[in-house]
Structures are given as C-alpha cells and as structure tokens.
C-alpha positions in Angstrom: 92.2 114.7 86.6 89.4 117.1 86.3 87.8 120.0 88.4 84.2 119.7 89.4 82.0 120.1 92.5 78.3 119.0 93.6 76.2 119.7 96.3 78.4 117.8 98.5 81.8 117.7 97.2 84.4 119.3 95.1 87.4 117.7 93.6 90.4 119.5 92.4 91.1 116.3 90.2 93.6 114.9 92.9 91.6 114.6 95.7 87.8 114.4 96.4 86.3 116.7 99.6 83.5 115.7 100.9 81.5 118.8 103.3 80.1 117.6 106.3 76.0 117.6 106.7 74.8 121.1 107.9 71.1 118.9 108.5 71.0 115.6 110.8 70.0 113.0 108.5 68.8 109.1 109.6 69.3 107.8 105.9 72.6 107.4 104.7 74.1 107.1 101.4 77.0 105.4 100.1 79.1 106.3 97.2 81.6 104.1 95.5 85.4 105.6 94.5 87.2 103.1 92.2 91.0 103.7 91.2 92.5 101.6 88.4 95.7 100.4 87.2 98.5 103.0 87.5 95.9 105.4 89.4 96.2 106.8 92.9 93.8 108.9 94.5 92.8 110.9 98.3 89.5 111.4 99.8 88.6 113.3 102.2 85.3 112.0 104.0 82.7 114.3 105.5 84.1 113.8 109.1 87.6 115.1 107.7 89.0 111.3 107.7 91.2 111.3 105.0 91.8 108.1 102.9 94.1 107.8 100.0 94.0 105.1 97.8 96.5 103.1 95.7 96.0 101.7 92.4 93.6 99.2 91.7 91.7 99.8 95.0 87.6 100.1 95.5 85.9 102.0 98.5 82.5 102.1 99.5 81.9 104.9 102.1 78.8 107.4 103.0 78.6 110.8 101.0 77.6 112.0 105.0 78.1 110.4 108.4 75.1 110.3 110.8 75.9 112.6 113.8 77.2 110.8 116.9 76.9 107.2 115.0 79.4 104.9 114.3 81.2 105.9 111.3 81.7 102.8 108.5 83.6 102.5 105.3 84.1 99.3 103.5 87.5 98.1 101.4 85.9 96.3 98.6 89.5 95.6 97.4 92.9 97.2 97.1 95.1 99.2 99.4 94.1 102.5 101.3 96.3 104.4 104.5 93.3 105.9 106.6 94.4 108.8 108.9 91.0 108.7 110.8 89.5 112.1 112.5 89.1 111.2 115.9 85.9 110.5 117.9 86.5 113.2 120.0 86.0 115.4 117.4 82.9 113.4 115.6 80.4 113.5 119.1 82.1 110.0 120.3 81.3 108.2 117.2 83.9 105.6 116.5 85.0 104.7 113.3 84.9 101.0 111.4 86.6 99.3 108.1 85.2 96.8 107.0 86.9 94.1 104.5 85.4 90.7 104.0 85.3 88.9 107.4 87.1 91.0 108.9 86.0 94.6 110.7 88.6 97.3 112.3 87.7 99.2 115.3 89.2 102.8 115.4 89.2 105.6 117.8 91.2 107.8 115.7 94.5 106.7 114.4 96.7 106.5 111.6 96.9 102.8 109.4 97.3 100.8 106.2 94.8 98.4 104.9 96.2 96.3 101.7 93.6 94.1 100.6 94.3 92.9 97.0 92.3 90.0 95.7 94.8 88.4 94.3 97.0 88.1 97.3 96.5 85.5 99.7 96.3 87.5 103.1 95.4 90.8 104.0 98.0 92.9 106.0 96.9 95.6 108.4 100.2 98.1 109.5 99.5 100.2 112.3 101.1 104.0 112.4 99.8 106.0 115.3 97.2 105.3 117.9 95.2 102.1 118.7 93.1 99.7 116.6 90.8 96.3 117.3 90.8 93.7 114.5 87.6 91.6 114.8 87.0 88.9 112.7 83.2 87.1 112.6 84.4 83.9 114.4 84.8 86.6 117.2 88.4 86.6 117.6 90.0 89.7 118.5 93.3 91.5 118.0 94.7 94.6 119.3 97.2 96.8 117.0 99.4 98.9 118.6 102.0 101.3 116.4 104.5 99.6 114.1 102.9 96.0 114.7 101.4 94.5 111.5 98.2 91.6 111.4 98.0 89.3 108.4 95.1 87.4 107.9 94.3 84.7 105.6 90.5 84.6 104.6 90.6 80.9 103.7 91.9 80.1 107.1 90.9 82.8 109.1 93.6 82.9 110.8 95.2 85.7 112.3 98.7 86.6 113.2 101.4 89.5 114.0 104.3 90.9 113.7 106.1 93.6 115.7 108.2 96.1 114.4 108.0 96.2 111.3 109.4 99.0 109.2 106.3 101.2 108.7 108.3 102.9 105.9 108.3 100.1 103.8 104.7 99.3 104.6 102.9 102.9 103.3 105.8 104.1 101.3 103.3 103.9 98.1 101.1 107.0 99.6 104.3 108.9 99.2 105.1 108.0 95.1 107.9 105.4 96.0 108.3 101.7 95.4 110.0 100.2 98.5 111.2 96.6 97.7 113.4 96.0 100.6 113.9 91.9 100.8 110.6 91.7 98.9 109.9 88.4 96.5 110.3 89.0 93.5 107.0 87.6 92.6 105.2 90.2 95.1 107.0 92.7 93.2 106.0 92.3 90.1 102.3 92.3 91.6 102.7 95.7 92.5 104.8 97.0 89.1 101.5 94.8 86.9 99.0 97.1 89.1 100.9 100.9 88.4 102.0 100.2 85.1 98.9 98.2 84.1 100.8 95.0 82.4 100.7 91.7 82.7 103.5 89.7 84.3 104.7 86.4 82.6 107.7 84.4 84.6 109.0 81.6 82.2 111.8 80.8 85.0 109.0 80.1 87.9 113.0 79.5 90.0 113.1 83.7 89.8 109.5 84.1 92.0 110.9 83.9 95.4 114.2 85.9 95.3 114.4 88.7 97.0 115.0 92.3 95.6 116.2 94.8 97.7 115.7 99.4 96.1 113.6 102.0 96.6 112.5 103.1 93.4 110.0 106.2 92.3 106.8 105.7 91.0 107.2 108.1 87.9 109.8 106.2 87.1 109.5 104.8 83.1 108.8 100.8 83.6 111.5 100.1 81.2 113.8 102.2 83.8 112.6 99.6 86.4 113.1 96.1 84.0 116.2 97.2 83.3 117.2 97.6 87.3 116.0 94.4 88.1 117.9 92.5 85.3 121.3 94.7 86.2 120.6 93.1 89.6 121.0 90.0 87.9 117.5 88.8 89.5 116.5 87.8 86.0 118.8 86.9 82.9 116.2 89.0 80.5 112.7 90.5 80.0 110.4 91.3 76.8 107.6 93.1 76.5 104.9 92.2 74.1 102.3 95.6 74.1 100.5 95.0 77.6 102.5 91.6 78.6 106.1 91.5 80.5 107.6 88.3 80.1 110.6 87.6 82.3 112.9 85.0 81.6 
C-alpha cells in the first residue's frame, strides 16, 4: 500500500515494476514477493512478464533476467495468472515456472498456476498460446487454450480436461468470487484465504455440496455467510473473532 522505488524498481503500492538491465550481467539474483491472507498483488518482471498474485501466494523470481537465457520463476505456493512477454521479444529466451516437481515450458502465452498447499492437486488453466508441462519422471503434457492439467504430487499423476470455462478459472485476477458448481468445502478454502478466518464445518454432510454465484471480492464476509445460508447450503454459521463455524 505504499510508494517507493530502488535502483531497480518502483511500486505505486499495487503493483511492483521491475526495469530491465541496461548492463549484461552472468549473476542473477532472486527476490522473494509474498502476499497474505486477504492480499492481492501484480508484478511486473524485468522482461515485462507480468504476474499477479492472489492471496496467500509466494514467488521467487530474479530482480533481472540474463540476456538471451532462459527466463525462470518459481511458485513457492499460492495462485498467480502469468501473461508472459514473448521470446521474440526477450532474444529467444524462453520462459519456465517452476512448482515442486513439476516445470512449465512457455514461449509466450497467457495462464493460471493455482498451487495452494493445502489442496491436493495443482491445476494449470491455459488462456492464450501454448505451454509444455514437464514433470521429473519425464512425462510430458501439452496445454493448448481453455484445456486445464491437474496434477497430484503424491501420485504424480497427470491429467486434463478440455474446455473448461476459463472465466471461472482466473476470475479472482479480476476482484470476483466465481463459485459456479464448486464444493462447498473448496469454497470456504478460498473465502478462509481473502478474509483471513478459519473455517470450522460441524456438519462434515455440508463439504461436498455444490454452490453455484458470482460474488465480489469487496464484498463484507458476513454479506457472503449470509448468501450461502439463504441458499440453504447450511442451516447456520457463527463466528467466533478469527473462526467461522458452520453448522
């Protein structure tokens, strides 16, 4: 939320802008961006990628990329939509994600990485453009637009779906809550993460029903319980300071 700038950077406290190198430079360094609980936040890298990042989300990416080297971030956890300068434009370099086992090949394109550690598989939605999913066993998996991979780390196993509703998928980059046909126990994942609470279910019967609205992210949480319960997808809630219990 505040104004500065560095040798290398300025931030009008919502985004960070990163300059490119004017010097070629064979050491790189890596800075770390964490958002937290009810944060969201955009980054531009020095190659003009630009990321933004949802709540709860870590990055690990260089302060400069190398000219005409292969350009690599790492998703430490979280959920970030890359819109990725293309090679063309960075002397052929191509550009890498990498998130546990699992490393995304990109020539320039536009994707969703959600990555949360508490959720069982890792779901990579492709927008625009073409991208390789490589895992260390040496499987690989082409994206094209409006498929999606999951992958479970435990298993390493990799599937994918075809098209799904994008929309849904990134609708967070845009301030909105999409919870079209959604569990309601995935939900409340993503309402504990922006509002920073804990979720309680005493009726564990409740955790797989669907929900189906679109709701705003500055929306007041209470606004939200309320919703859900009008629904009738629970009977009642309380909320004890940082705790939602559901009932």
């Amino acid at each position: 939320g505040q104004n500065f700038k560095t040798q290398n950077a300025n931030s009008n406290g919502e985004a960070i802008v990163y300059e490119s190198s004017k010097t070629k430079s064979e050491k790189i360094q890596y800075n770390y961006l964490t958002i937290p609980r009810g944060g969201q936040y955009r980054l531009v890298l020095s190659d003009k990628t630009e990321v933004w990042l949802n709540s709860e989300t870590k990055l690990k990416y260089p302060v400069t990329f190398i000219k005409g080297k292969t350009r690599s971030v790492e998703l430490l956890h979280g959920e970030a939509y890359f819109d990725v300068s293309p090679s063309s434009d960075n002397e052929g370099a191509e550009f890498q994600v990498n998130n546990q086992s699992q490393l995304i090949k990109v020539l320039g394109t536009e994707f969703n990485l959600k990555a949360y550690k508490d959720d069982d598989n890792v779901f990579t939605t492709l927008v625009e453009g073409k991208i390789a999913i490589n895992l260390k066993n040496g499987d690989m998996q082409d994206l094209m637009p409006d498929q999606q991979a999951e992958w479970n780390p435990n298993t390493n196993s990799l599937s994918v779906k075809k098209d799904v509703n994008v929309y849904n998928e990134i609708s967070w980059k845009y301030g909105v809550f999409n919870f079209n046909g959604k569990p309601l126990k995935e939900i409340m994942k993503t309402i504990s993460r922006w509002y920073d609470v804990e979720i309680v279910f005493l009726n564990k019967k409740v955790e797989e029903t669907e929900f189906v609205g679109v709701i705003r992210k500055n929306r007041n949480l209470e606004d939200i319980l309320i919703n859900i319960k009008n629904f009738g997808v629970i009977k009642d809630y309380e909320r004890k300071e940082n705790t939602v219990i559901l009932k």
